[in-house]
N, CA, C and O atoms as CSV, one atom per row, in Angstrom:
chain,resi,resn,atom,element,x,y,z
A,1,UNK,N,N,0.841,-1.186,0.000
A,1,UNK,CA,C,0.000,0.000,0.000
A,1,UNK,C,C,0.880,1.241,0.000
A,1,UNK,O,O,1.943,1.203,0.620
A,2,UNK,N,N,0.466,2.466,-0.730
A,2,UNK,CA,C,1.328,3.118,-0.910
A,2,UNK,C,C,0.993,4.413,0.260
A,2,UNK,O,O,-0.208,4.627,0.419
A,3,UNK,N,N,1.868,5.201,1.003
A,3,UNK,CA,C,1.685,6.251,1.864
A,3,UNK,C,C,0.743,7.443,1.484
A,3,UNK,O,O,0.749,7.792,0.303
A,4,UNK,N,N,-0.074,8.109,2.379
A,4,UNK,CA,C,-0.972,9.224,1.726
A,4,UNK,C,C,0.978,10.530,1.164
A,4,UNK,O,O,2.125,10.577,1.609
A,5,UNK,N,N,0.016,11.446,-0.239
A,5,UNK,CA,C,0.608,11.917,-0.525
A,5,UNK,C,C,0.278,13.099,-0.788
A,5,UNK,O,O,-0.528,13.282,-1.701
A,6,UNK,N,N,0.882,14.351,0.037
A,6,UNK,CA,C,0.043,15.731,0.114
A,6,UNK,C,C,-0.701,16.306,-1.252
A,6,UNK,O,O,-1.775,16.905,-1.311
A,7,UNK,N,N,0.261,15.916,-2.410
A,7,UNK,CA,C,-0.459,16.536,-3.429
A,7,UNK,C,C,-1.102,16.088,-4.286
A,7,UNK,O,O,-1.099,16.479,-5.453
A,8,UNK,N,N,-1.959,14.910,-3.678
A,8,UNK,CA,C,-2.903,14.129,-4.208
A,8,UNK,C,C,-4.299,14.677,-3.114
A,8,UNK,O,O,-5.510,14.462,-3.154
A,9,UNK,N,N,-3.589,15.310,-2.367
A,9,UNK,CA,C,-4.897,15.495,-1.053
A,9,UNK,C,C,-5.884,16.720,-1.770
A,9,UNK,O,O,-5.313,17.692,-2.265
A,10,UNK,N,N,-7.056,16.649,-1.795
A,10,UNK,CA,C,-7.886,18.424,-1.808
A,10,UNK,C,C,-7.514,19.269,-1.070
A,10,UNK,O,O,-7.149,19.158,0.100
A,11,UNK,N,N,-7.624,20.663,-2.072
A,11,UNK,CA,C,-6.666,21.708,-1.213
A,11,UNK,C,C,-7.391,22.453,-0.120
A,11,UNK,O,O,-7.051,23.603,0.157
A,12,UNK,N,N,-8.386,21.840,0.520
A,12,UNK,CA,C,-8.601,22.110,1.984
A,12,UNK,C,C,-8.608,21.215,2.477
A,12,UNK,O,O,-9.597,21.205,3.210
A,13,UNK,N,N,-7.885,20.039,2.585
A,13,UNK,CA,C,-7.554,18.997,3.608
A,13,UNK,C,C,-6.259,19.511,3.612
A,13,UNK,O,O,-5.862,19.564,4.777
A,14,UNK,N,N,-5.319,19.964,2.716
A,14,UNK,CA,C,-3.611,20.502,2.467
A,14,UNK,C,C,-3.955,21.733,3.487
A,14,UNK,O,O,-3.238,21.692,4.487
A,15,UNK,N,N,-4.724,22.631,3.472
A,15,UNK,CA,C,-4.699,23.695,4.198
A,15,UNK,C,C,-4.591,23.175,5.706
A,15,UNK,O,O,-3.587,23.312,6.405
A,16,UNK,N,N,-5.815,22.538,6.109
A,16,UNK,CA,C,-5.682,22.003,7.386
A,16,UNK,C,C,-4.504,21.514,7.933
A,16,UNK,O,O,-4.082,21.923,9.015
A,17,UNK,N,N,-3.850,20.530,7.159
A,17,UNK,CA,C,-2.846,19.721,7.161
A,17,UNK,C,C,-1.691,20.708,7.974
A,17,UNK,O,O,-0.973,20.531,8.958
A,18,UNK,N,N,-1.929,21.926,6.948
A,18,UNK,CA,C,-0.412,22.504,7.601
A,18,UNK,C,C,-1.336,23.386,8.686
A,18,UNK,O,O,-0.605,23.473,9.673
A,19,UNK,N,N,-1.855,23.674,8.807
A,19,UNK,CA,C,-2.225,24.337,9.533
A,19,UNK,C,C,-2.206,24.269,11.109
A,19,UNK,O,O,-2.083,25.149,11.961
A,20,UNK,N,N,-2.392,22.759,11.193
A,20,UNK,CA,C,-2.572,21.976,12.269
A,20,UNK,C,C,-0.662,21.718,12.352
A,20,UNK,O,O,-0.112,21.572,13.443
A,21,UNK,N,N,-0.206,21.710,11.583
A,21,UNK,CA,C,1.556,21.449,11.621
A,21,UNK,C,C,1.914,22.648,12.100
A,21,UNK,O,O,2.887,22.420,12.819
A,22,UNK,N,N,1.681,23.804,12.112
A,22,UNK,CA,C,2.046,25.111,12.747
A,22,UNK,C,C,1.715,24.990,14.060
A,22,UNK,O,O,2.580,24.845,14.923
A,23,UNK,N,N,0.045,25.054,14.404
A,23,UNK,CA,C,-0.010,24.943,15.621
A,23,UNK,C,C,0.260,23.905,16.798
A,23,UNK,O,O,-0.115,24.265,17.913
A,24,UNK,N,N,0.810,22.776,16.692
A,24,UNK,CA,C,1.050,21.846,17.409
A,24,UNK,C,C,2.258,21.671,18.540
A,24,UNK,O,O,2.407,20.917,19.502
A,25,UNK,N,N,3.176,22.915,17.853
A,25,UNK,CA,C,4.731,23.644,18.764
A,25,UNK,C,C,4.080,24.225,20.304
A,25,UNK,O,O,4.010,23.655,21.392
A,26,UNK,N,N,3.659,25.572,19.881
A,26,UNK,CA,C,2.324,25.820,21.228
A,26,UNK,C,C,1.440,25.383,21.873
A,26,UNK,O,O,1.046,25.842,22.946
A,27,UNK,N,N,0.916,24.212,21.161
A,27,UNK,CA,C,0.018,23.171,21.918
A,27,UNK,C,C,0.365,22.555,22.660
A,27,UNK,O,O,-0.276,22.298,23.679
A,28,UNK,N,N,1.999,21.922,22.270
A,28,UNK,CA,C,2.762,21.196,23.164
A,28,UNK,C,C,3.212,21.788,24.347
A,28,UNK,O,O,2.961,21.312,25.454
A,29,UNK,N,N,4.073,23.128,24.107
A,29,UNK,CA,C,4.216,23.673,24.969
A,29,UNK,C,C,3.160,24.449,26.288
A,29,UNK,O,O,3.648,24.658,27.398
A,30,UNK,N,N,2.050,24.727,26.045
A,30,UNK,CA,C,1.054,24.987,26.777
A,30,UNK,C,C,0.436,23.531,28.064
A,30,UNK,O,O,0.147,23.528,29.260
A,31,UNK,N,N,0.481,22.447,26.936
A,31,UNK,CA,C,-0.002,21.240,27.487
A,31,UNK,C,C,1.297,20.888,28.222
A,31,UNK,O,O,1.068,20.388,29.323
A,32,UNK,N,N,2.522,21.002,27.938
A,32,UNK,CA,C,3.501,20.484,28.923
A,32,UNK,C,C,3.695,21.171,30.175
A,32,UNK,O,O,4.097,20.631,31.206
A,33,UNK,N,N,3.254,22.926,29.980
A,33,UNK,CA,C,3.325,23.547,31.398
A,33,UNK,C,C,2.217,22.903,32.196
A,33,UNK,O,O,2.403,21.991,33.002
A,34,UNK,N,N,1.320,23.322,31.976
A,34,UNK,CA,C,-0.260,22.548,32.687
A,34,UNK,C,C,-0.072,20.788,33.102
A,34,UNK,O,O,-0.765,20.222,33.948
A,35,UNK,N,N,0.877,20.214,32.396
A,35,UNK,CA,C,1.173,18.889,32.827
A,35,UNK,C,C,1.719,19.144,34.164
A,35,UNK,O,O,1.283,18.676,35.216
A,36,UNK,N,N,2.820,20.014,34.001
A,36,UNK,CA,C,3.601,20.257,35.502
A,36,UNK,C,C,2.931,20.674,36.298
A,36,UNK,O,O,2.868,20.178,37.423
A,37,UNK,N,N,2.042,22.019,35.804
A,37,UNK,CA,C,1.296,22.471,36.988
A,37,UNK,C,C,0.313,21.582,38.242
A,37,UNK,O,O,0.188,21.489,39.463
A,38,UNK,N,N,-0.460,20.831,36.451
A,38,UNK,CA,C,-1.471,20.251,37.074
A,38,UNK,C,C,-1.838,18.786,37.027
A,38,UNK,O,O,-2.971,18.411,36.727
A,39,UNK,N,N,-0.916,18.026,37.311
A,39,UNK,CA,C,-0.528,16.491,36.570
A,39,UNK,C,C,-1.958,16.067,36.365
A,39,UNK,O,O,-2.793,16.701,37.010
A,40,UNK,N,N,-2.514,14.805,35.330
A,40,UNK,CA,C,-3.670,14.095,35.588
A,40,UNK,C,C,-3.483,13.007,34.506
A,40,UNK,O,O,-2.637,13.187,33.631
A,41,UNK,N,N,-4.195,11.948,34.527
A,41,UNK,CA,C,-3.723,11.322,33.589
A,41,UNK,C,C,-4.249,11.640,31.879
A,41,UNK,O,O,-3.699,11.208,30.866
A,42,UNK,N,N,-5.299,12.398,31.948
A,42,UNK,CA,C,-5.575,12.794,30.965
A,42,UNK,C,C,-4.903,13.908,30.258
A,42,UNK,O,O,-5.100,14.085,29.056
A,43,UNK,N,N,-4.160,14.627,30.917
A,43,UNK,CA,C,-3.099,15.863,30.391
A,43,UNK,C,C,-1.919,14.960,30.224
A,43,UNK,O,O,-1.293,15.423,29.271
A,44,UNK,N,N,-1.397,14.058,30.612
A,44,UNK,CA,C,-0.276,12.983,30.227
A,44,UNK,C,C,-0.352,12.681,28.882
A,44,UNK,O,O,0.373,13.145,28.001
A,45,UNK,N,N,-1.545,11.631,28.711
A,45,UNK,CA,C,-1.768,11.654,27.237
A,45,UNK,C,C,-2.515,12.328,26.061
A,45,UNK,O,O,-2.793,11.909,24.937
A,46,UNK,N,N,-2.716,13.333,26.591
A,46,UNK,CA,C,-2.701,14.656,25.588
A,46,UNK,C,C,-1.388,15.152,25.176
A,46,UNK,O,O,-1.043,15.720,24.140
A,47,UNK,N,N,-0.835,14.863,26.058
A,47,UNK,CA,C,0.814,15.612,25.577
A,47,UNK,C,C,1.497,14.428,24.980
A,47,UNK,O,O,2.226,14.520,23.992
A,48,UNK,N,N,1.287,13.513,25.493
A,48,UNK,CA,C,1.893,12.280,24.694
A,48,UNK,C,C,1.482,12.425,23.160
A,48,UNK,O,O,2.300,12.560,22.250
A,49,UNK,N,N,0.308,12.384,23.027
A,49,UNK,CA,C,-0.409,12.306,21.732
A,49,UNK,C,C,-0.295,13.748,20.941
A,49,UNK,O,O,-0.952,13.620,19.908
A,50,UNK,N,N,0.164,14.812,20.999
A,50,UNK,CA,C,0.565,15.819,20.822
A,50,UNK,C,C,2.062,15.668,20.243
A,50,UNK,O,O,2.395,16.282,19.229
A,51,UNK,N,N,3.007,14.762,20.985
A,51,UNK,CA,C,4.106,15.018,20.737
A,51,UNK,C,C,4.648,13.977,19.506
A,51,UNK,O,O,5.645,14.033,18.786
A,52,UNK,N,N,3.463,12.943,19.605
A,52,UNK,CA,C,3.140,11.431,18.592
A,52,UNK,C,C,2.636,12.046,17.433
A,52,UNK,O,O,2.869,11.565,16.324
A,53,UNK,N,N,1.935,13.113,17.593
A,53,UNK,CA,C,1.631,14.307,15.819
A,53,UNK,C,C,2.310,14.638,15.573
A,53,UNK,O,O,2.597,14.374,14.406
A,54,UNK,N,N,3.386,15.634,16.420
A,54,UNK,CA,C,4.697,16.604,16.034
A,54,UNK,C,C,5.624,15.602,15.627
A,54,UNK,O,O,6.582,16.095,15.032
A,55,UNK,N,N,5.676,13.997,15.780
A,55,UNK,CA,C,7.168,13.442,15.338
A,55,UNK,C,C,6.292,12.491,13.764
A,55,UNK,O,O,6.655,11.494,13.140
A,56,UNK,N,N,5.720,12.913,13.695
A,56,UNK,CA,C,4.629,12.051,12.643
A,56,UNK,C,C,4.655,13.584,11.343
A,56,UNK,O,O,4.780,13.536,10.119
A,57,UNK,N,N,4.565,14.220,11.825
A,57,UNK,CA,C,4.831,15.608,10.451
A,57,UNK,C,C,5.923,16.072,10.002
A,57,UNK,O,O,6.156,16.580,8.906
A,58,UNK,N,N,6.952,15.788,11.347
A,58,UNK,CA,C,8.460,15.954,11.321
A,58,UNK,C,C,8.646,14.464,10.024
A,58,UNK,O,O,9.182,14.651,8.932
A,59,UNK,N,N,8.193,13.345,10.379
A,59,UNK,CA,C,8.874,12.509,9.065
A,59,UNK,C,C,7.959,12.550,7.741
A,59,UNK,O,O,8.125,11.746,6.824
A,60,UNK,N,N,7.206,13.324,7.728
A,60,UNK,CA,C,6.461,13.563,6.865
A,60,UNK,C,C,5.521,12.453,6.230
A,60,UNK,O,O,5.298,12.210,5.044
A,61,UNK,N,N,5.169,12.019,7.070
A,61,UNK,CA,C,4.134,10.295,6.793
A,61,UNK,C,C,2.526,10.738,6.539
A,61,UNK,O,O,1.738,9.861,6.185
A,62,UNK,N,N,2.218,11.661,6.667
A,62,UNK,CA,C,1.094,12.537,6.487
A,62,UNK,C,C,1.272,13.820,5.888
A,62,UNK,O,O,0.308,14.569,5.735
């Protein structure tokens, strides 16, 4: 099976795409202070899963 490929995508799923790749730096960082502040297990894996997007756009698999 072959990998999705951005410029086969419609150009408002491409918009989103990056869009959501911009904001995910500040997301992390917001969700990692509030982790410290306010531990729970649900802010754990929000940031987990936050940081599992940011290394998933970094190799460009989406």
């Amino acid at each position: 099976m072959s990998k999705f490929n951005r410029n086969n995508m419609p150009g408002f799923l491409k918009y989103w795409i990056s869009v959501t790749e911009k904001a995910v730096i500040p997301l992390i960082i917001f969700q990692f202070i509030r982790t410290i502040l306010f531990p729970s297990i649900l802010d754990i894996l929000l940031l987990g899963g936050l940081i599992a997007l940011y290394f998933s756009f970094q190799s460009k698999s989406i």
